[in-house]
N, C-alpha and C positions, 0 to 999 in steps of 0.2 A: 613442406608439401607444395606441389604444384597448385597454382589456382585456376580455379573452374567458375565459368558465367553461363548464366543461361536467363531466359525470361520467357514471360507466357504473356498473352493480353488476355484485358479483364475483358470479355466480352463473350457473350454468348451462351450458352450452359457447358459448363463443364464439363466433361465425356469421360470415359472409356479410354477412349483414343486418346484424351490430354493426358491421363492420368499414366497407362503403359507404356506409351511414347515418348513422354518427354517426365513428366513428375516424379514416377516410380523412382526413373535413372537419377533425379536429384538426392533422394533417398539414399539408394545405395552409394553414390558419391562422397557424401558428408562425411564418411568417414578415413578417407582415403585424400582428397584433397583440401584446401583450402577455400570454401565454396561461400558464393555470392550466388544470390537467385533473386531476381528481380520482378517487378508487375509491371511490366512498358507499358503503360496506361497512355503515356505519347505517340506510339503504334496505333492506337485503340481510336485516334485523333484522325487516320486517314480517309474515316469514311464519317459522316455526319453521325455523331450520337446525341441523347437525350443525356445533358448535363446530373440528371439525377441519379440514370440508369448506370451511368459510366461509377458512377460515387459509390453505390452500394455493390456493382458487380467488381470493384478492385477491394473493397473491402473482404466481399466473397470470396475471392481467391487467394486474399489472405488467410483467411481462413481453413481454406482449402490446403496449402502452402503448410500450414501447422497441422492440422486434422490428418495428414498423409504418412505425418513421419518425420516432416524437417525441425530440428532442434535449434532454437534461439540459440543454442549455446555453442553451437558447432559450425552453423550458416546462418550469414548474414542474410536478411530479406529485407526490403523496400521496395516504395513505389520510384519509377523511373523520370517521373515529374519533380520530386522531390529533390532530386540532385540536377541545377541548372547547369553543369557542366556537359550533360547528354546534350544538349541542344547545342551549345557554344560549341564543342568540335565537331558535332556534325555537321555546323556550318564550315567550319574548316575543311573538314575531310571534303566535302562538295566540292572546295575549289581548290582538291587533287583529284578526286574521282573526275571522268571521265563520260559525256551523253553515249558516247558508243555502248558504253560498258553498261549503263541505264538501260538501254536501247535492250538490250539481250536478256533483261530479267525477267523471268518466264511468268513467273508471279502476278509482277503488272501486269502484265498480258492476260493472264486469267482473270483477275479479278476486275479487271477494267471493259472486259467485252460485255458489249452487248449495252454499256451504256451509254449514258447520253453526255456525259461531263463527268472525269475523272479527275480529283486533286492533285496539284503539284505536289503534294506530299506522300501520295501513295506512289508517285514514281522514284520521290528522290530516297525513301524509307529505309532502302536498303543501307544507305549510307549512314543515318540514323542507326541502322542496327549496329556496324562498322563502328562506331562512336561508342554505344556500350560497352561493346566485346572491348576494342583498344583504351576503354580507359582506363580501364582495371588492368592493363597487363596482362591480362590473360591467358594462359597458357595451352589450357584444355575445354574447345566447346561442346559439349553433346547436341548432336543436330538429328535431326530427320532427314529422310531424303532429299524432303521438299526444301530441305535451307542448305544443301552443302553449296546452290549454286549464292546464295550469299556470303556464305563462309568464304568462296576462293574468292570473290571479291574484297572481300576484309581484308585478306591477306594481300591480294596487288595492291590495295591502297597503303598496305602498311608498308609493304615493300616497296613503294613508289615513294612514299613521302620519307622512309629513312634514307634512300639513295641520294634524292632530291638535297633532302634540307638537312639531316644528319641522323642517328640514333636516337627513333623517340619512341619506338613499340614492339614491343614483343610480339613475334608470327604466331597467332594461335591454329593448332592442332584441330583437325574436330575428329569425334569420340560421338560412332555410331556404330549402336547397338544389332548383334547381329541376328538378332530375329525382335521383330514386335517394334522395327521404329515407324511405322507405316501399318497401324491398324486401321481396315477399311469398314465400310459400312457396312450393316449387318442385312439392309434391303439394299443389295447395291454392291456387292463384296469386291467389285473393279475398282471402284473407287475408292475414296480416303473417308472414313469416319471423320463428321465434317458439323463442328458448334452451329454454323449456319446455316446446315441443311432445313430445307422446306417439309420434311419429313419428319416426325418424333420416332419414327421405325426407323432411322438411319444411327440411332446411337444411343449407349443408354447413360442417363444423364448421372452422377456422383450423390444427387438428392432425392434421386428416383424411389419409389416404393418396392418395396421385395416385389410383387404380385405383377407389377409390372415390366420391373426386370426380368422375371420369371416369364412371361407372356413376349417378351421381344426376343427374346432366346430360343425360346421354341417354335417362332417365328420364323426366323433368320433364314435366310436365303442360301440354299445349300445346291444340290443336283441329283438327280437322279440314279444313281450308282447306291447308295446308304452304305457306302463304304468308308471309313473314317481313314482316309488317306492324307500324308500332307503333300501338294502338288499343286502351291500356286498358279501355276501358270492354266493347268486342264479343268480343277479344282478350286475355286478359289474361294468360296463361302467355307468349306468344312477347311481350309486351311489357314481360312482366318481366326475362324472358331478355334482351331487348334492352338492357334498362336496365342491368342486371348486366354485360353485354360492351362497354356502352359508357364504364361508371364502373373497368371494371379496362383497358381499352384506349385509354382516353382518346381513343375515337374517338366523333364526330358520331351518335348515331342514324339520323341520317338519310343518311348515309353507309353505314350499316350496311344498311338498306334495299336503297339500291342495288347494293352489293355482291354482296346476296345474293338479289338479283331472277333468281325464277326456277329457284332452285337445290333449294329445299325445306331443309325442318327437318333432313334428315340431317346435310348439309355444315355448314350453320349450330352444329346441337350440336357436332360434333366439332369445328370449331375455336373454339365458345368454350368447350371445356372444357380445350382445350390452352391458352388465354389465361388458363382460372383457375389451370390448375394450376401454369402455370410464375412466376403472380406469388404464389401462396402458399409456394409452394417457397422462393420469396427469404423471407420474412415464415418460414418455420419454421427458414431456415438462419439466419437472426438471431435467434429465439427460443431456439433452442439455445446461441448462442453466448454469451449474458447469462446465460443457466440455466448453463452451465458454468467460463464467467470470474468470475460473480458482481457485485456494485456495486448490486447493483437495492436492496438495503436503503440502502445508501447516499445513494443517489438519491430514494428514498421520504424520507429521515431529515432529508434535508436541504432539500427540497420544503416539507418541514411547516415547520421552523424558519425559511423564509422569509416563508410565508404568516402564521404566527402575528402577524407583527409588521402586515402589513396588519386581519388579525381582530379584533386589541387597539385600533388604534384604532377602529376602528368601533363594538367594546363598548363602550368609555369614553364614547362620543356619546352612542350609545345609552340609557345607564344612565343617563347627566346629565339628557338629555330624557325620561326618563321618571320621572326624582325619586327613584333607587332613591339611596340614603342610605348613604353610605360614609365610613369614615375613615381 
C-alpha cells in the first residue's frame, strides 16, 4: 500500500472544521493506505504557549485521534517531538530551501500581521513541515486548500535536493478532498472555521454540548432567499451548512437540495443539527472511554518506536549524500 502522512497541532479546541477537513479523511484512509498521522506539537512551538496547556491539549488530540475512528492497529499515531529526527532534517532541508521561496508563504503572511515580533520559526515552519512529509517517504498527503502552497514546496525541496546530492525522497502527491476540505465559519461563512477564532459562534467545538450545538446551528449565518441551494460563491453560509450535513451524513448534496426543496432554512437547521449532534455524541462517548480506560500513552509510545525505525533510515541517506562525516 501506498503511504500517507498528515498531522494536526495540539492547540486550540478542536472543531468541526478539524474534524471534516482534515480527521474524518484520516479515517477513511486507514484502510486503503499505509497511514502515519502525527501531533506536530513542534508547529504548536511557533507562537509562545503555556508549557502545561500545550501537555494536556496534545494529549487531547490523542485522544481525539482514537475517539474518531483511527485504529492503533492499522495507523501509526505519535507526537512529532517524540521523533528527534523532525528537527535534524529540517535543519537540513533549510539549507536547501530557499528565503525567496519563504518569502512567498502566504501563511506567514497572515498570521504574522498586525504584530509586533514574529519568530524565526513561524517563517522557517514550512520547511519543518517538508521534514515530516519527507521522512517518511511519503507518498500521499491529504491537504486542505490552505497547505497545497506548502505541499508544492515539499516537493521543490525534494526535487532540489535529489537532483543536487542524489536520490533521497520520494515526491509526495497531495490528496484533496473534493468537497468539505475548507469548512468555513458558521458567523462568518467567507471565512475558514478557525480553533483560534475570537468568537465561540465561529465553530462548534468536538466536546461541546448537544444544546449548544444545537443553538450555533440555528444560529449560523445564512441569507435571505430560505432557499436551500448549494452556490458557494452567491451562497455561502447555506452552502457550507450543506457541506457540513453532507460530510457528517454521507449524503449527496444534491440530494440534500432536493429533499429540502421548498422547505426553508427552519427544517433544514433543525435536522442537521440533530445529524451533528448525534454523530459527535458517538465521537465524545469514545473520547471518554480512552480518557477513562487509558492506553493512549501507550499507543503514542509505541507509534513513535515504529516510525523511528523508518526516520533513521532516511537520516542515514540523508547524511551520506550530503557528506556529513561520521565514525
Amino acid at each position: 500500500m501506498k503511504r500517507v502522512f498528515s498531522g494536526v497541532q495540539p492547540t486550540g479546541t478542536i472543531h468541526l472544521g478539524n474534524y471534516l477537513g482534515a480527521m474524518k479523511r484520516f479515517v477513511d484512509l486507514q484502510d486503503d493506505y499505509e497511514s502515519i498521522f502525527c501531533i506536530v506539537d513542534l508547529h504548536a512551538l511557533t507562537v509562545p504557549r503555556d508549557p502545561e496547556e500545550l501537555r494536556n491539549k496534545t494529549r487531547e488530540l490523542a485522544l481525539f485521534y482514537l475517539a474518531i475512528g483511527l485504529d492503533p492497529e492499522k495507523t501509526t499515531i505519535f507526537t512529532q517531538s517524540s521523533v528527534s529526527a523532525h528537527s535534524e532534517l529540517a535543519w537540513l532541508l533549510q539549507c536547501v530551501a530557499h528565503v525567496g521561496e519563504l518569502n512567498r508563504m502566504t501563511q506567514y503572511k497572515e498570521k504574522g500581521q498586525g504584530k509586533d515580533t514574529v519568530t524565526a520559526g513561524l517563517y522557517t515552519y514550512p520547511v519543518l513541515m517538508a521534514a515530516d512529509i519527507l521522512l517518511y517517504q511519503t507518498e500521499v498527503v491529504p491537504v486542505g486548500e490552505d497547505q497545497k502552497q506548502h505541499l508544492e514546496l515539499t516537493r521543490d525541496i525534494a526535487q532540489r535536493f535529489n537532483n543536487r546530492y542524489g536520490e533521497a525522497f520520494t515526491i509526495p502527491e497531495p490528496l484533496i478532498n473534493e468537497i468539505g476540505a475548507r469548512i468555513m465559519a458558521l458567523d462568518e461563512p467567507t471565512k475558514k472555521m478557525s480553533k483560534s477564532a475570537e468568537s465561540p459562534n465561529n465553530y462548534i467545538g468536538l466536546l461541546e454540548e448537544p444544546k449548544i450545538i444545537n443553538k450555533k446551528i440555528m444560529r449560523a449565518v445564512t441569507d435571505s432567499e430560505n432557499e436551500v441551494r448549494f452556490d458557494p460563491e452567491n451562497k455561502p453560509g447555506i452552502s457550507n451548512l450543506l457541506t457540513i450535513y453532507s460530510l457528517m451524513s454521507e449524503t449527496p448534496v444534491s440530494e440534500l437540495e432536493q429533499k429540502y426543496q421548498g422547505l426553508g432554512y427552519g427544517a433544514f437547521k433543525k435536522d442537521l443539527a440533530e445529524v451533528v449532534v448525534d454523530r459527535i455524541s458517538e465521537i465524545q462517548d469514545r473520547y471518554r472511554r480512552w480518557e477513562k480506560d487509558g492506553g493512549v500513552e501507550d499507543v503514542l509510545r509505541q507509534g513513535a518506536e515504529k516510525v523511528s525505525v523508518i526516520a533513521e533510515e532516511t537520516m542515514e541517506r540523508v547524511k551520506d549524500l550530503m557528506g556529513l562525516y561520521r565514525v
